[in-house]
TIDREN-726254 format. One line per field, with one value per atom (N, C-alpha, C): residue number from 1; residue in one letter; atom name; y, z, x. Coordinates in steps of 0.1 Angstrom, whole numbers, plus 5000, padded with zeros to 4 digits. Example, Ala and Ser with C-alpha at 12.3 -4.5 7.8 and 13.67 -1.06 7.14 Angstrom:
vexba: 1 1 1 2 2 2
gutor: A A A S S S
vexnu: N CA C N CA C
yy: 4943 4955 4967 4978 4989 5000
zz: 5078 5078 5078 5071 5071 5079
xx: 5132 5123 5132 5128 5137 5129
This chain:
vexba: 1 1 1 2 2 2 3 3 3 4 4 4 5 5 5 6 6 6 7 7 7 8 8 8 9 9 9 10 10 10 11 11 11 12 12 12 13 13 13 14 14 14 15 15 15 16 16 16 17 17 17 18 18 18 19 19 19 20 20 20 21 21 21 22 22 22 23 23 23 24 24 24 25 25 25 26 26 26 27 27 27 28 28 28 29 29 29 30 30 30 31 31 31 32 32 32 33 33 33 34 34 34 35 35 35 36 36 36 37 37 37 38 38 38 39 39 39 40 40 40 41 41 41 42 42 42 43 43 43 44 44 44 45 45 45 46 46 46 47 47 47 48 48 48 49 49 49 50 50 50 51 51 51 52 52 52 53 53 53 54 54 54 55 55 55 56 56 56 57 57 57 58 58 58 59 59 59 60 60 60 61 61 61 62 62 62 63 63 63 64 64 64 65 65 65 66 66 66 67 67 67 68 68 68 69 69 69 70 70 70 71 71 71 72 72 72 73 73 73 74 74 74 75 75 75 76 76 76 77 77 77 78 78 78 79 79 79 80 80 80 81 81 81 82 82 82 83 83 83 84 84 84 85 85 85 86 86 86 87 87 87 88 88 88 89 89 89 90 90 90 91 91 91 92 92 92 93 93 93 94 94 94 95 95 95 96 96 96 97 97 97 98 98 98 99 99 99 100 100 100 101 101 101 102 102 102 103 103 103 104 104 104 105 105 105 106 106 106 107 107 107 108 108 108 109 109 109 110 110 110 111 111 111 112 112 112 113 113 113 114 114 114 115 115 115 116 116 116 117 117 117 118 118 118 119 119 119 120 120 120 121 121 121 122 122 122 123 123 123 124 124 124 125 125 125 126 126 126 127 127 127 128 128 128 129 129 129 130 130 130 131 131 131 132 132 132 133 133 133 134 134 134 135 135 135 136 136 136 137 137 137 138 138 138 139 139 139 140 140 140 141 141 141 142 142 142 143 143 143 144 144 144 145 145 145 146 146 146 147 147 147 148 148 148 149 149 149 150 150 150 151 151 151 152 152 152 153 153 153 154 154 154 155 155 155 156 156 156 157 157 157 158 158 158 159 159 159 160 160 160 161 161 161 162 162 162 163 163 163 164 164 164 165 165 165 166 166 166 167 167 167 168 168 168 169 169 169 170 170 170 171 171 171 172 172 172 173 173 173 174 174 174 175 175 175 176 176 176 177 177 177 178 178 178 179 179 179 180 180 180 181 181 181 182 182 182 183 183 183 184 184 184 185 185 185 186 186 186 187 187 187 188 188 188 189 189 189 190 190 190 191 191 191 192 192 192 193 193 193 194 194 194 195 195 195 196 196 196 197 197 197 198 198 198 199 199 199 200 200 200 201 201 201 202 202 202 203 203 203 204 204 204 205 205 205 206 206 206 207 207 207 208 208 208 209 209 209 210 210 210 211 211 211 212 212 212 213 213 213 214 214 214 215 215 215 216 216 216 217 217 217 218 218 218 219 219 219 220 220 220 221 221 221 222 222 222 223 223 223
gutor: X X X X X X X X X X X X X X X X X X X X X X X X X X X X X X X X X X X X X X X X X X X X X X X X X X X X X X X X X X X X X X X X X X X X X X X X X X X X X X X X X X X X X X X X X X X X X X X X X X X X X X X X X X X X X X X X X X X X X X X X X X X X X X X X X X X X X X X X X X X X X X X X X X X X X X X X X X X X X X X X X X X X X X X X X X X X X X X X X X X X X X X X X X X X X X X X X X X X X X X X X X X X X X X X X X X X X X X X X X X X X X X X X X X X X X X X X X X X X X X X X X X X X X X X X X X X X X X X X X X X X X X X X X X X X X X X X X X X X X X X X X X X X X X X X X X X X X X X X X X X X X X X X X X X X X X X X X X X X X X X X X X X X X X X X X X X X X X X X X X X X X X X X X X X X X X X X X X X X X X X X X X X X X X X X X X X X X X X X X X X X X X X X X X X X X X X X X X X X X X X X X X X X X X X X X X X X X X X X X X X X X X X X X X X X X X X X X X X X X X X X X X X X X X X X X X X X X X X X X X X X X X X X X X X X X X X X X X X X X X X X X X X X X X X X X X X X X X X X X X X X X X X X X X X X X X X X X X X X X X X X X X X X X X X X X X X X X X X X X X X X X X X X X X X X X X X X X X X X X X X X X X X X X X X X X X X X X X X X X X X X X X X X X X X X X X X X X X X X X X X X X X X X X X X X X X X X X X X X X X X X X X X X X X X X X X X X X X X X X X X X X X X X X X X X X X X X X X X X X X X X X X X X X X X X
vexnu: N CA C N CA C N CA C N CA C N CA C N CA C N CA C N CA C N CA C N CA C N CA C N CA C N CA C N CA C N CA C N CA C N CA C N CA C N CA C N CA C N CA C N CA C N CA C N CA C N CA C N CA C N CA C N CA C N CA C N CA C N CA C N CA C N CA C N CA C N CA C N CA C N CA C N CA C N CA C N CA C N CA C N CA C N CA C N CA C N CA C N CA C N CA C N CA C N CA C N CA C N CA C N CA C N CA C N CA C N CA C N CA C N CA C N CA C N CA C N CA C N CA C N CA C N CA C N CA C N CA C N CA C N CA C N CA C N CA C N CA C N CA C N CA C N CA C N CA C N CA C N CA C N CA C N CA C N CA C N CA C N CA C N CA C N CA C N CA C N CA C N CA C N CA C N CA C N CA C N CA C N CA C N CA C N CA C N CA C N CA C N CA C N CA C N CA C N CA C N CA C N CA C N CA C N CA C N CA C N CA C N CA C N CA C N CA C N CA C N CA C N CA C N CA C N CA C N CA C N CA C N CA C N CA C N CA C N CA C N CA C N CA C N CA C N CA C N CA C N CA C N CA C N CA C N CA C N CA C N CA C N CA C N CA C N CA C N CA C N CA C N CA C N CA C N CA C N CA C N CA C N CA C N CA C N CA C N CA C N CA C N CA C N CA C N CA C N CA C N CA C N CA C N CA C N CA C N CA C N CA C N CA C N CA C N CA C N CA C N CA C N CA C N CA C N CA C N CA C N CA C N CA C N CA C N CA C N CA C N CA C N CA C N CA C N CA C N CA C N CA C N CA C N CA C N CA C N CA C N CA C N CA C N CA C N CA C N CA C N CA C N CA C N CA C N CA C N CA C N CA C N CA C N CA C N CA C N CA C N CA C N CA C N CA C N CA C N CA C N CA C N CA C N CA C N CA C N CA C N CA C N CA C N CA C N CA C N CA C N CA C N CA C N CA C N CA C N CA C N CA C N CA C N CA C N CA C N CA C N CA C N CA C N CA C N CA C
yy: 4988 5000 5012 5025 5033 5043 5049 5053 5070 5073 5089 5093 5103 5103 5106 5112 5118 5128 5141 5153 5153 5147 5146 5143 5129 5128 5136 5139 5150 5162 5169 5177 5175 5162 5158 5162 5154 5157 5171 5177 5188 5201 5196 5208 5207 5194 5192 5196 5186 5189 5178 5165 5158 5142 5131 5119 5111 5099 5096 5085 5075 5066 5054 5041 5032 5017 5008 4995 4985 4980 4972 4957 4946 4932 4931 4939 4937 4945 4944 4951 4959 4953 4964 4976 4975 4983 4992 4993 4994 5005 4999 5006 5019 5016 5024 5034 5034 5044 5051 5044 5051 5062 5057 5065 5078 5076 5087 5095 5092 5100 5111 5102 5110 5121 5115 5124 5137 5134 5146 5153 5149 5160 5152 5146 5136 5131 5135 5126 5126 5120 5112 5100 5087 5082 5065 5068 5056 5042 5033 5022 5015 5007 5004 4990 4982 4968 4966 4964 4952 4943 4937 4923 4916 4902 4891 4895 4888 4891 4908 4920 4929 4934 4925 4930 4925 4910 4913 4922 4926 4936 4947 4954 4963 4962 4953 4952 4952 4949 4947 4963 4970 4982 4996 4992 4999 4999 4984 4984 4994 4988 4994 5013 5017 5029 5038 5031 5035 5038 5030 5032 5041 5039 5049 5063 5063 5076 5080 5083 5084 5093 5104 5113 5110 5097 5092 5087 5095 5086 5076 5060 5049 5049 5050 5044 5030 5026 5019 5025 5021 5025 5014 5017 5005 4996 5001 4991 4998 4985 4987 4975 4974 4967 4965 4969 4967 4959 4948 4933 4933 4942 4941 4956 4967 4980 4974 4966 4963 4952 4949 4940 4947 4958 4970 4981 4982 4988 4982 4969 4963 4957 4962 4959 4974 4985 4998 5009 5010 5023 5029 5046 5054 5060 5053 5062 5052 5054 5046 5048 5048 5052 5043 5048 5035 5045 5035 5042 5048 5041 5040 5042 5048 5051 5037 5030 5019 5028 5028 5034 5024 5010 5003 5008 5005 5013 5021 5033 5042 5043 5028 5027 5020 5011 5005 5017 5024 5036 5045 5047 5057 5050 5040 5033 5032 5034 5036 5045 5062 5074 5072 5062 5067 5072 5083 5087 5076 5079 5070 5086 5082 5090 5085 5080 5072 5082 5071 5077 5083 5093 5098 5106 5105 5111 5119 5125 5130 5142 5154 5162 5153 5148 5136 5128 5122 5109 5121 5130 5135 5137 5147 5153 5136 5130 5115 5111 5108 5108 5120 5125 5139 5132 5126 5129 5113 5108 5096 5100 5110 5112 5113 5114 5114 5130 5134 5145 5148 5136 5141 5135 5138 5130 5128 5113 5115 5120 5127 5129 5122 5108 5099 5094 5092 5095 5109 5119 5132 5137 5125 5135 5136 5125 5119 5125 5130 5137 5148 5158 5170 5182 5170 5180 5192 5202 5214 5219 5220 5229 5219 5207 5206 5205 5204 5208 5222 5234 5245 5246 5238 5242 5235 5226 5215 5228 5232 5244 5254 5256 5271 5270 5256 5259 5250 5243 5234 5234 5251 5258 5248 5239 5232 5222 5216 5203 5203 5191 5191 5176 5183 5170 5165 5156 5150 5147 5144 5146 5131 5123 5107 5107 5103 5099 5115 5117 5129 5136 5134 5142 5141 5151 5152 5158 5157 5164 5178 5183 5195 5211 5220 5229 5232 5232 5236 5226 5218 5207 5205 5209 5206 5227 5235 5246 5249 5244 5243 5234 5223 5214 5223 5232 5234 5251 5259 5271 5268 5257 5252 5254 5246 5242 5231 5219 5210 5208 5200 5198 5191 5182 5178 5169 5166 5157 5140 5130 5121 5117 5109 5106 5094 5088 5077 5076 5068 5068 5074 5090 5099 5104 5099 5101 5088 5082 5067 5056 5066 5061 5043 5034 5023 5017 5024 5029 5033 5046 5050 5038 5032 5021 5012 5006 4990 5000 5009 5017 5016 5021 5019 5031 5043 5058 5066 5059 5064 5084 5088 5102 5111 5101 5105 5111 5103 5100 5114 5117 5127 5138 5143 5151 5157 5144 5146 5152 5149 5151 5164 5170 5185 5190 5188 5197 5201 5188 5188 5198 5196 5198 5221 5222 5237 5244 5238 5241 5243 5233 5233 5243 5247 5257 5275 5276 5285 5286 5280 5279 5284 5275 5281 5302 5303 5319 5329
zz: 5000 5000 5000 4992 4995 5006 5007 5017 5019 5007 5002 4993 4996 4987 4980 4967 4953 4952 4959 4963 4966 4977 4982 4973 4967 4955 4943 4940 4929 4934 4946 4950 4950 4958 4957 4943 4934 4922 4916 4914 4913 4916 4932 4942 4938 4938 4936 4921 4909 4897 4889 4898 4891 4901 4892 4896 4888 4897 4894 4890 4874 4872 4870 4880 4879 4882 4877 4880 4884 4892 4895 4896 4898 4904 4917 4923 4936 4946 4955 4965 4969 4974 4980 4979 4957 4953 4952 4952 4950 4959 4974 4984 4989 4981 4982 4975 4957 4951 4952 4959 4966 4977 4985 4999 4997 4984 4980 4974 4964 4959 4970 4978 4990 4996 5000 5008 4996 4985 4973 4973 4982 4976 4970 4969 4959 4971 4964 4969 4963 4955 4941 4934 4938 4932 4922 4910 4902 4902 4909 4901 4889 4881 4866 4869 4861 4860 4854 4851 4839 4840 4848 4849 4856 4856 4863 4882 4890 4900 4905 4894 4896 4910 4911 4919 4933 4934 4946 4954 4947 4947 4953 4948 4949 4963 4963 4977 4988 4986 4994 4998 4989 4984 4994 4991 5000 5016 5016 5033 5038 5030 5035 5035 5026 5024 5032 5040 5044 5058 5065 5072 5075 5064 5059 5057 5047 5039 5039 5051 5052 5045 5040 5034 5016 5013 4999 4994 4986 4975 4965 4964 4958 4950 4934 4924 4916 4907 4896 4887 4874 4859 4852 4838 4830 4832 4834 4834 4821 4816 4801 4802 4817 4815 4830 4831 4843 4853 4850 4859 4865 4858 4867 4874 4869 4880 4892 4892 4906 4915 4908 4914 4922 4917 4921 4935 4931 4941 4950 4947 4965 4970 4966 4971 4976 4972 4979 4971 4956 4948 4949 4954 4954 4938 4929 4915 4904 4894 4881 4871 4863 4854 4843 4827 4818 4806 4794 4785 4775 4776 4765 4778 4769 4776 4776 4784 4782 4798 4787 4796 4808 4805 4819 4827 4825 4839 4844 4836 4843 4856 4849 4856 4870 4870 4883 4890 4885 4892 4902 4894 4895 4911 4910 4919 4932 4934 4948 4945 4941 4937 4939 4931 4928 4913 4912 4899 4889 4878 4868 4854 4852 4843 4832 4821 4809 4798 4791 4781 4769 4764 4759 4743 4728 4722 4713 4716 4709 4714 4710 4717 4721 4713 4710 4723 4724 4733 4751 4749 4760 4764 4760 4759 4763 4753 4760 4773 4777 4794 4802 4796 4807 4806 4799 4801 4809 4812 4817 4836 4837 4849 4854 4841 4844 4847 4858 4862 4855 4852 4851 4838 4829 4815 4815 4810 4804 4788 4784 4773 4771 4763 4761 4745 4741 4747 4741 4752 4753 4742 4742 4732 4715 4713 4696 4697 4703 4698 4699 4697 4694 4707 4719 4724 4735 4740 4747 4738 4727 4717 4720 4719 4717 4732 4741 4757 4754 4754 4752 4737 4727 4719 4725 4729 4736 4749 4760 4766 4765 4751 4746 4743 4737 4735 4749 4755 4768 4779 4788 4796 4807 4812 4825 4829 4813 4812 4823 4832 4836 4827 4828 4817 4823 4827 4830 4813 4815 4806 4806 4797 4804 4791 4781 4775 4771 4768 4765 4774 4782 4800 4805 4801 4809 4827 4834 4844 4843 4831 4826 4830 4829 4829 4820 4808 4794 4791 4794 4788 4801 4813 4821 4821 4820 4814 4808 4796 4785 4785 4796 4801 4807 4812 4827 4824 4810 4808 4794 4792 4779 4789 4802 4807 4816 4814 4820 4837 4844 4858 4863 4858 4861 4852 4851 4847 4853 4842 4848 4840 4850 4845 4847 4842 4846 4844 4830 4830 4835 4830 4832 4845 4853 4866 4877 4869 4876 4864 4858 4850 4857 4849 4852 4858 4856 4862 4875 4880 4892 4900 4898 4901 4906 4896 4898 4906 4909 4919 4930 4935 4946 4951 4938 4946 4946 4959 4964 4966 4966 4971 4956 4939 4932 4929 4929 4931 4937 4949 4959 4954 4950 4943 4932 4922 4908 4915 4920 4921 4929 4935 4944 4933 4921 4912 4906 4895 4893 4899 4907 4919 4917 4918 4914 4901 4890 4877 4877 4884 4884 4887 4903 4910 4904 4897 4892 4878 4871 4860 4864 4873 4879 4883 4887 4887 4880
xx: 5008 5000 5009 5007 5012 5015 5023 5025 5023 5028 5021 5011 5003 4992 4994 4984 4988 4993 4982 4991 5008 5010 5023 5032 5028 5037 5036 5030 5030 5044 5039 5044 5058 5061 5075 5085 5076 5081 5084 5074 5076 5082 5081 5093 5109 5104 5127 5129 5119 5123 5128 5133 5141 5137 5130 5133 5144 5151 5162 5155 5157 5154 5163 5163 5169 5168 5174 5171 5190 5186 5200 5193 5198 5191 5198 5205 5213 5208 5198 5189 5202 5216 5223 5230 5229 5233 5227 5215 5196 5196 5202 5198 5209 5221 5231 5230 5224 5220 5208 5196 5185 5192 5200 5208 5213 5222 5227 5225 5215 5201 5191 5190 5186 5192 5206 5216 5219 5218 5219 5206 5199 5181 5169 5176 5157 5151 5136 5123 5115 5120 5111 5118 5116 5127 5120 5123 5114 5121 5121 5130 5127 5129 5123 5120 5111 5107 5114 5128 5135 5141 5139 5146 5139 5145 5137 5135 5128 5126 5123 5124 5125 5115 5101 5097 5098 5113 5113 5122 5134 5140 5136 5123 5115 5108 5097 5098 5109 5113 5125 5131 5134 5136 5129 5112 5106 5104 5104 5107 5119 5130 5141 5140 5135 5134 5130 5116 5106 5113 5123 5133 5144 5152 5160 5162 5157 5148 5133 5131 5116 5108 5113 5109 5108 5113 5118 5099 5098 5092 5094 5092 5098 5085 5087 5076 5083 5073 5082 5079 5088 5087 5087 5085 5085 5072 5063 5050 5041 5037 5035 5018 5015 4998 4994 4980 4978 4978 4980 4983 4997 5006 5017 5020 5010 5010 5004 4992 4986 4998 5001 5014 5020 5024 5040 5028 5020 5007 5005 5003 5003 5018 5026 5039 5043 5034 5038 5044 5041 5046 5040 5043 5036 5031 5038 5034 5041 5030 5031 5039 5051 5053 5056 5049 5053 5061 5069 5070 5059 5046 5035 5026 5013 5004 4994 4987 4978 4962 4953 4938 4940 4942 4937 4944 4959 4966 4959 4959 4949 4937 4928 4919 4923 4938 4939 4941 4953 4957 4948 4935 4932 4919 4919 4906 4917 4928 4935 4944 4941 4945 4959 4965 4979 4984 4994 4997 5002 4995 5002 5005 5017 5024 5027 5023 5024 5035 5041 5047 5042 5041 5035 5044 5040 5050 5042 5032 5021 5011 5009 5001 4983 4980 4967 4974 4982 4984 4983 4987 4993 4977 4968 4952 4947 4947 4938 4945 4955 4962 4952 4955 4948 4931 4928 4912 4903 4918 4916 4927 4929 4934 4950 4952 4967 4973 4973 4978 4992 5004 5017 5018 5022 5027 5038 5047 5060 5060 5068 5073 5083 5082 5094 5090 5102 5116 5119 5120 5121 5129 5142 5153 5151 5140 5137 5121 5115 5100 5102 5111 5114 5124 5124 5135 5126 5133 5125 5112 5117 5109 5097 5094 5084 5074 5082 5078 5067 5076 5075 5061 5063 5050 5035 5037 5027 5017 5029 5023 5015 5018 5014 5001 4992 4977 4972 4979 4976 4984 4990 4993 4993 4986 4982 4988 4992 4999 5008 5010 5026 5032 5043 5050 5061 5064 5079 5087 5100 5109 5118 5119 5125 5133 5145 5153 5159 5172 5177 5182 5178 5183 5197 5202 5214 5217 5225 5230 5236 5238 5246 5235 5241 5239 5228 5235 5229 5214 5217 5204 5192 5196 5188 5182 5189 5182 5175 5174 5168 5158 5157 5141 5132 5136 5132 5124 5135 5128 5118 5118 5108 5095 5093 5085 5076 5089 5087 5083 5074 5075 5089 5092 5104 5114 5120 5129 5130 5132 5139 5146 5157 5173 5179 5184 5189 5201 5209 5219 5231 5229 5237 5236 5230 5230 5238 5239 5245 5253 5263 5269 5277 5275 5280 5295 5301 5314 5316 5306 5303 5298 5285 5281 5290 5295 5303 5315 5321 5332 5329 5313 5300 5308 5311 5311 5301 5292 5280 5282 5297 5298 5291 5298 5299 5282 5277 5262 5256 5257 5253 5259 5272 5274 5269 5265 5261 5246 5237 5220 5224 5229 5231 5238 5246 5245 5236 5229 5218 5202 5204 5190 5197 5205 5214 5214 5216 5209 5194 5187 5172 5170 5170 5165 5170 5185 5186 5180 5176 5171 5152 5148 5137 5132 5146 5143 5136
């Protein structure tokens, strides 16, 4: 069961700017890059479905969290049908995210008010999400459906939209600028936030460093 409501998580998201998206099969790696994520400013944090046992990982994940980082919002990503969002729901995600939009999700989501944020690459796809309750849209993959520009044209006749941002994302100055004064509610990031190297090093500092830059772009870009 969730542990934060919709508001809350929405909010989460939105205040900081930036969810960190990731998947490991090693709960302790899991729980090292959740930690440091934290200790850098996130509370918003998606892990992905992609691999085998992914969801016991996950559980596993949230308990720990719930502990740890009590202030942490844990969702999953990568759910692409509703049989396995209610899965990840009663294991305790506060929030849905897929690459494609699918209405049923919607409907599981929406019957125990948690956010589902579907992938979305279409002003059409984005409007139908909205009219089935999806408060947050992804724009994925952000970097190949046109980039800021198309953040920023989507806005202009549909001002309300909030859009999350998922492929293309960098930690840089310049590109998380240019998400952020297009229009977007937030960002998510993955790779470039937890380059594989850093990882298998387990320089948790690098990690914490990178999201407090990050999270400094945001908020001055925000001005």
């Amino acid at each position: 069961m969730a542990k934060f409501n919709k508001i809350q998580v929405l909010n989460a998201m939105a205040s900081t700017g930036m969810v960190p998206v990731f998947y490991h099969k090693d709960v302790e790696v899991a729980k090292n890059v959740v930690k440091a994520c934290y200790d850098g400013g996130v509370r918003a944090f998606e892990f992905t479905n992609r691999g085998d046992f992914a969801q016991d990982v996950f559980a596993e994940l949230v308990k720990w969290a719930a502990k740890e980082c009590p202030e942490m919002v844990m969702g999953i990503g990568s759910i692409v049908d509703p049989g396995t969002a209610a899965l990840y729901i009663q294991l305790g995600a506060n929030f849905v995210v897929g690459p494609l939009f699918n209405p049923e999700i919607a409907k599981i989501c929406n019957r125990r008010l948690i956010p589902y944020t579907p992938g979305c690459g279409s002003v059409s796809e984005i409007g139908f999400a909205q009219e089935l309750g999806c408060d947050l849209c992804k724009v994925f993959p952000a970097g190949n459906v046109g980039g800021p520009s198309f953040v920023k044209n989507v806005k202009a006749p549909m001002p309300w939209s909030m859009l999350m941002v998922t492929g293309g994302v960098e930690p840089t100055k310049e590109n998380l600028t240019a998400w952020i004064k297009a229009g977007v509610t937030c960002v998510g990031m993955g790779s470039n936030l937890f380059p594989k190297e850093v990882v298998d090093a387990q320089d948790w500092g690098w990690i914490v460093a990178k999201c407090q830059e990050a999270f400094g772009y945001i908020a001055e870009a925000r001005k």
